[in-house]
Every structure is written in C-alpha cells, then in structure tokens.
C-alpha positions as CSV (number, residue, x, y, z in Angstrom):
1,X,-41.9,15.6,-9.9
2,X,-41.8,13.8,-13.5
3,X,-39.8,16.6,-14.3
4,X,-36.5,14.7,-12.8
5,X,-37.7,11.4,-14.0
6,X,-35.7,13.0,-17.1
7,X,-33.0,10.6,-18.7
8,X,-30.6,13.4,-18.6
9,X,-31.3,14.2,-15.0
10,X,-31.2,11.0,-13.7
11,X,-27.7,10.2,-15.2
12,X,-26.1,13.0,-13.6
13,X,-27.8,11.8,-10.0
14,X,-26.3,8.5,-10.7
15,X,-23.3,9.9,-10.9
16,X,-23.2,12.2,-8.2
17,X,-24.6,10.0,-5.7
18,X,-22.1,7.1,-6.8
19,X,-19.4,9.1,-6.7
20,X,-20.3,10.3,-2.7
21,X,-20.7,6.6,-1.8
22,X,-17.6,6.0,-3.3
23,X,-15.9,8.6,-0.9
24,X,-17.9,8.2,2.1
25,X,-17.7,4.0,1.7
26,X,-14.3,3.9,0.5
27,X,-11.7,6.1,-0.6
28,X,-12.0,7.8,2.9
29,X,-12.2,4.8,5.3
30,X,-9.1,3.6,2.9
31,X,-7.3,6.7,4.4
32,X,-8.6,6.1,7.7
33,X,-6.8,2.6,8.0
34,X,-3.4,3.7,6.1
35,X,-3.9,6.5,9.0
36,X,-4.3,3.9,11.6
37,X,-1.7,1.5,10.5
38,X,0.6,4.7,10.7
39,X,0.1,5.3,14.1
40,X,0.5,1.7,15.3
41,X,3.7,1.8,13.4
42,X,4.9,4.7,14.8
43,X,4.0,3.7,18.4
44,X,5.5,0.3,18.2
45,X,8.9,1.7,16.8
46,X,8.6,4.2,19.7
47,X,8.4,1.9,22.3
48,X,11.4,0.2,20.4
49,X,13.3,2.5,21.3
50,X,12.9,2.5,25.0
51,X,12.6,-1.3,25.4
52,X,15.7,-3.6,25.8
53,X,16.4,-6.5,23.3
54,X,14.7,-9.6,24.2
55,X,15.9,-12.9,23.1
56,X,13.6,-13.8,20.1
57,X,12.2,-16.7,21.5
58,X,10.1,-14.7,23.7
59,X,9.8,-11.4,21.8
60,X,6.3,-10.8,19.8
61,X,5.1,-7.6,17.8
62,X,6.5,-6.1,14.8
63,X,9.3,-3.8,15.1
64,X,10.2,-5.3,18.9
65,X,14.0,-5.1,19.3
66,X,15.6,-8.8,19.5
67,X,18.8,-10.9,19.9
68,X,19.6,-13.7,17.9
69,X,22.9,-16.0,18.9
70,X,23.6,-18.8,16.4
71,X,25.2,-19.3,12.9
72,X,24.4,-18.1,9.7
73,X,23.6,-20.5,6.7
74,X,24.9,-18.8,3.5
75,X,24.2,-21.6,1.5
76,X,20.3,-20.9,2.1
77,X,21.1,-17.2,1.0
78,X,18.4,-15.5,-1.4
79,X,18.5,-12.0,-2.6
80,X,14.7,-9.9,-2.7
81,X,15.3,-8.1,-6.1
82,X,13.5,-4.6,-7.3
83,X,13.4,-3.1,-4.0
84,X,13.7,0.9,-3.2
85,X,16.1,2.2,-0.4
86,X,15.9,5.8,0.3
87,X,14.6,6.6,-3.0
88,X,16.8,4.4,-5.2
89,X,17.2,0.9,-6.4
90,X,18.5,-1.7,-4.0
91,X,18.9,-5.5,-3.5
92,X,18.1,-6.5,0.0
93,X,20.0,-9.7,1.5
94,X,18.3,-12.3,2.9
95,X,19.9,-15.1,4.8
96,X,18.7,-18.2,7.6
97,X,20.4,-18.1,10.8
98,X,20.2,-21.1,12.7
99,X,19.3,-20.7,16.8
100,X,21.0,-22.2,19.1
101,X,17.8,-24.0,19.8
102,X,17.5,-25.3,16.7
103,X,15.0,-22.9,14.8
104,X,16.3,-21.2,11.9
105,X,14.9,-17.5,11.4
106,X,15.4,-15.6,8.4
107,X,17.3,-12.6,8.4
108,X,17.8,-9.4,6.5
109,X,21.2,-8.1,6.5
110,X,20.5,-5.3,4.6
111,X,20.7,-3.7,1.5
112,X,23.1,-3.2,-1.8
113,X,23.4,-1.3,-4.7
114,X,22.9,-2.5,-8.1
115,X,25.7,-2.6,-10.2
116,X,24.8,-2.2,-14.3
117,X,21.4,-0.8,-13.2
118,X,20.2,-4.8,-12.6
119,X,22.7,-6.9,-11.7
120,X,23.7,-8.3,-8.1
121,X,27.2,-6.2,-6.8
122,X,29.2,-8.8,-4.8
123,X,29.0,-8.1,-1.0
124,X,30.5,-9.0,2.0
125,X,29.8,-12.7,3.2
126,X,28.1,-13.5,6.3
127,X,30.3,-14.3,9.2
128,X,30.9,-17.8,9.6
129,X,30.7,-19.4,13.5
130,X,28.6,-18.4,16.5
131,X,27.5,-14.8,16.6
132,X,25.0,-12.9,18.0
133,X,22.8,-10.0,16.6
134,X,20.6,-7.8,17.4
135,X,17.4,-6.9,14.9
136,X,13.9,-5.8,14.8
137,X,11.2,-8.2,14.6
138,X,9.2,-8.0,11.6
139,X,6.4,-9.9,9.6
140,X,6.6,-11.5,6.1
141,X,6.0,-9.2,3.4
142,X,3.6,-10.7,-0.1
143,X,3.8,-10.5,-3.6
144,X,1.0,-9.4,-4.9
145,X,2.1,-10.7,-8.1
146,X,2.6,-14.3,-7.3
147,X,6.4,-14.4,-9.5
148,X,8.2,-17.4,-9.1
149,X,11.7,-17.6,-7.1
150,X,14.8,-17.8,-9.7
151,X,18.6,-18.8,-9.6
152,X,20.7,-16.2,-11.0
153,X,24.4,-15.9,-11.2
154,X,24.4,-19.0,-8.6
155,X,22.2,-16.3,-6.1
156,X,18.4,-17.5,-5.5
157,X,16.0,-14.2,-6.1
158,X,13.2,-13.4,-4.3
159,X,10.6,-10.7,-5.0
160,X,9.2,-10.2,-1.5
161,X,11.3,-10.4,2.2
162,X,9.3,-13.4,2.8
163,X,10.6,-16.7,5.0
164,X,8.1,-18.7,3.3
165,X,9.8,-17.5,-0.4
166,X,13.0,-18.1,0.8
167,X,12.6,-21.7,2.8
168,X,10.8,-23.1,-1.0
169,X,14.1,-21.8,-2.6
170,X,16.4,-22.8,-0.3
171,X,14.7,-26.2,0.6
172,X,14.5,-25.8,4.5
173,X,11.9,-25.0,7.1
174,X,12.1,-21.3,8.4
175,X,9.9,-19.7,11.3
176,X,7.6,-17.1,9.8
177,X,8.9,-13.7,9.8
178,X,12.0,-11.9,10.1
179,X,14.4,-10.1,12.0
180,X,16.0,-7.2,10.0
181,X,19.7,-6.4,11.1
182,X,20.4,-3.6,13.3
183,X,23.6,-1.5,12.8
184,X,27.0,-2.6,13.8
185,X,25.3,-6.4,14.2
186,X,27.7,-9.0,12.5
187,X,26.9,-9.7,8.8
188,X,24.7,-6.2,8.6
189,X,25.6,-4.5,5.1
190,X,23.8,-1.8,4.1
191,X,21.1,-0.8,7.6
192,X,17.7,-0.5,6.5
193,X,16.5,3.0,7.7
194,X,13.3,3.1,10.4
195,X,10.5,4.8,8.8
196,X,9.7,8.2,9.7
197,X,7.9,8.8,12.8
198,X,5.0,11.1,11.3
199,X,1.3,10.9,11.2
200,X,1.5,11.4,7.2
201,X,-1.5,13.0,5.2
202,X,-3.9,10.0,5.2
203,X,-6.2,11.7,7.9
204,X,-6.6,14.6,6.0
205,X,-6.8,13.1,2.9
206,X,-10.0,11.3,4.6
207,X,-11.5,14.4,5.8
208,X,-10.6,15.6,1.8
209,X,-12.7,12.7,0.7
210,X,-15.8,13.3,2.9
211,X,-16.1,16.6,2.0
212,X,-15.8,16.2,-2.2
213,X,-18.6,13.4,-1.3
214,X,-20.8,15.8,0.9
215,X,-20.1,18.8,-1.5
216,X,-21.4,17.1,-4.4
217,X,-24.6,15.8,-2.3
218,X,-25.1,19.6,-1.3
219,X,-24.8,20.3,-5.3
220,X,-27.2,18.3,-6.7
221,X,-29.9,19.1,-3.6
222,X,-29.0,22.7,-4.6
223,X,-29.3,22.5,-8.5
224,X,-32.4,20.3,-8.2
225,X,-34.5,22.8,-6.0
226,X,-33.3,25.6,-7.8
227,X,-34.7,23.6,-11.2
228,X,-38.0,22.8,-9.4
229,X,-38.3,25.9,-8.0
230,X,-41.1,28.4,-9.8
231,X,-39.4,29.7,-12.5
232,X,-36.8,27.2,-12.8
233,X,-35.8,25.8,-15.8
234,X,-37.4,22.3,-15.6
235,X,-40.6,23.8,-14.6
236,X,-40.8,25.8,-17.8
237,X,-42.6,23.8,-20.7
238,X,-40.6,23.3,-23.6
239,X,-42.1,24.3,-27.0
240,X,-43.3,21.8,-28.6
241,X,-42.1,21.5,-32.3
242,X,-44.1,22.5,-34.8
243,X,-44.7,19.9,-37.7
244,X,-44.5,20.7,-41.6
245,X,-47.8,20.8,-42.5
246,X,-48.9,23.2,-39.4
247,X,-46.1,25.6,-40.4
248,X,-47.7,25.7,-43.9
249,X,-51.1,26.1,-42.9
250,X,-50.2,29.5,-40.8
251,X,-47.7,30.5,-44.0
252,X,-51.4,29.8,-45.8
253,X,-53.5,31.8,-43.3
254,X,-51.2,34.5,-43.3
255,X,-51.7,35.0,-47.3
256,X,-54.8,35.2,-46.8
C-alpha cells in the first residue's frame, strides 16, 4: 500500500475527498434550508390569503395580513435605496405610522422608480389625518454591509427596510418590524408584488450536490483499485534511471 502514500496520489485524494465533504457538509444542506425557508414562505402567504386582517396588536408571523388605524409621520420618512422590483431598479418608501395606542410601526408604502438612473422621483405624500390600512406583517431586513444612513435632497436614505435604520435616522422609537402596504391602502404607491408561490430548484440543487460529492467518492475508490489491482499502473515498478558511468560501462562492454 506505499504505493498511494505517493505525493501525487495523495493530493488528488485531498482533493476529492474535500471537495465531497464540501457538498455533503455544505453546499447541499445550504440548498436544503433555502428549500425549507421556501416552503415556510409559501405556506404562510398561503394561509394569508384565507385568514382575515387582524389588528396588529395581536397579529404575529411574517406575511400575517393586518390593520393598522392611526396617522402617518412624514417627517420620520426615509427612503431604502438600490432595491430591485420586478427586475429593475426601485426606491422603496418607508414611513412611521403612529397607533392609536401610541406605538409607532414602520411602514412600507411601496415602491418608485428612479429618475436619472439614481436619483429620488418625487411621489405622492402620505395622507395626513386618521386612516386605516391594511398590510402584511413582515420582519426587519440587514445590511450585510453595515453602510451608514444619509440625508439626501432633504430625504433620509436607508439601505435595508429596517425599523431599527429608520428610528436612528429619524430620531424616534419604532416597534421592530414592518407592515408592507397592501393595494388600495391609503398612502400605498407602487404595491410590492407577493413572491411566487413555487418550491424553486433548491431541492434539487441539493440532491445535484450529493450526487457530484458521492460520484467523485465512487471515482477515486474506482481509479485506486483499478491502480492497485495486478497489472495496474502503480503496481508496475518504474525503471530506475540509469546513471552516466553505468551507461558507459555497457557502451564499454559492448566494444568489447
């Protein structure tokens, strides 16, 4: 068995055998949870639809349809900045709403174009007075990048829907979460659209990712018996080189 004790040999089992832990360990339980997360989605927005509105105090889960009665508070308003709605750019709108009770929730009115490619369009402002709404609950989103909130053409910018982002700027305590505007609601703009209610590919992109890692086991169990095998090539001595002086000593014997 020295024979795959070979520097060569044990460089490409390295690799092969890293490369199938990296699949069965984590590229295809990775696909397993988008795959997971997926379906609770889906199931939640499905119940959505059958469910009544519940007044927000009481309501809990993430896409759980709720009504909100209160007043907006422009002056608090922030827009999230580099967002994507149906495939192209978009600003999203985010503004407090004060409860009747007191609380103030953050709410996402939806979404507008760009105008110049980066700049804010100007867009309807937010009914003023008692209304009520109706909206999906939602959690905070992150930046993964950490940027700081800015003040821009006298609108606060935001690069995550995030109540924490948006009570720093605006200087006021907001309830985590937020509620994202349903159409026809006062102060809705633009309606974010529900995502799609599919399974997507994750599951079989898992079952893709065990099999590349139990294919390239299967290889190297195959190419290493098939080596050590009688006959095989790492069973065959190699020649060993023949030095200077022995090549001249048979060119010697021979002229002899």
């Amino acid at each position: 068995m020295k024979v795959l004790l070979r520097p060569g040999w044990l460089v490409l089992a390295f690799v092969v055998v890293g490369f199938a832990t990296t699949c069965f360990l984590l590229l295809a339980p990775w696909q397993f949870t988008r795959h997971d997360e997926r379906s609770a989605t889906n199931a939640a927005i499905q119940s959505s639809f059958e469910a009544a509105p519940v007044p927000i105090e009481s309501a809990t889960g993430e896409w759980r349809k709720v009504t909100l009665t209160g007043s907006y508070l422009p002056e608090a308003e922030a827009v999230a900045r580099l967002r994507t709605v149906q495939g192209a750019a978009a600003f999203e709108v985010l503004t407090p709403f004060r409860l009747n009770s007191g609380a103030v929730v953050l709410v996402n009115r939806g979404f507008v174009r760009p105008v110049e490619g980066v700049r804010v369009p100007s867009f309807a402002a937010a009914p003023s007075g008692e209304v009520s709404l109706v909206a999906r609950l939602r959690v905070d989103e992150r930046d993964p990048q950490g940027r700081p909130t800015f003040t821009e053409d006298g609108r606060k910018h935001v690069y995550a829907v995030d109540s924490r982002a948006v009570a720093a700027v605006a200087g006021i305590t907001i309830q985590p979460g937020y509620a994202q505007l349903e159409e026809g609601s006062p102060g809705v703009l633009g309606a974010l659209p529900l995502p799609q209610l599919d399974a997507g590919p994750y599951f079989s992109y898992a079952l893709q990712w065990i099999a590349f890692g139990a294919m390239a086991l299967l290889g190297l169990i195959y190419f290493t018996w098939r080596e050590i095998k009688p006959g095989g090539a790492l069973r065959t001595e190699t020649p060993r080189r023949r030095t200077v002086a022995q090549i001249l000593a048979d060119d010697e014997a021979h002229a002899q």
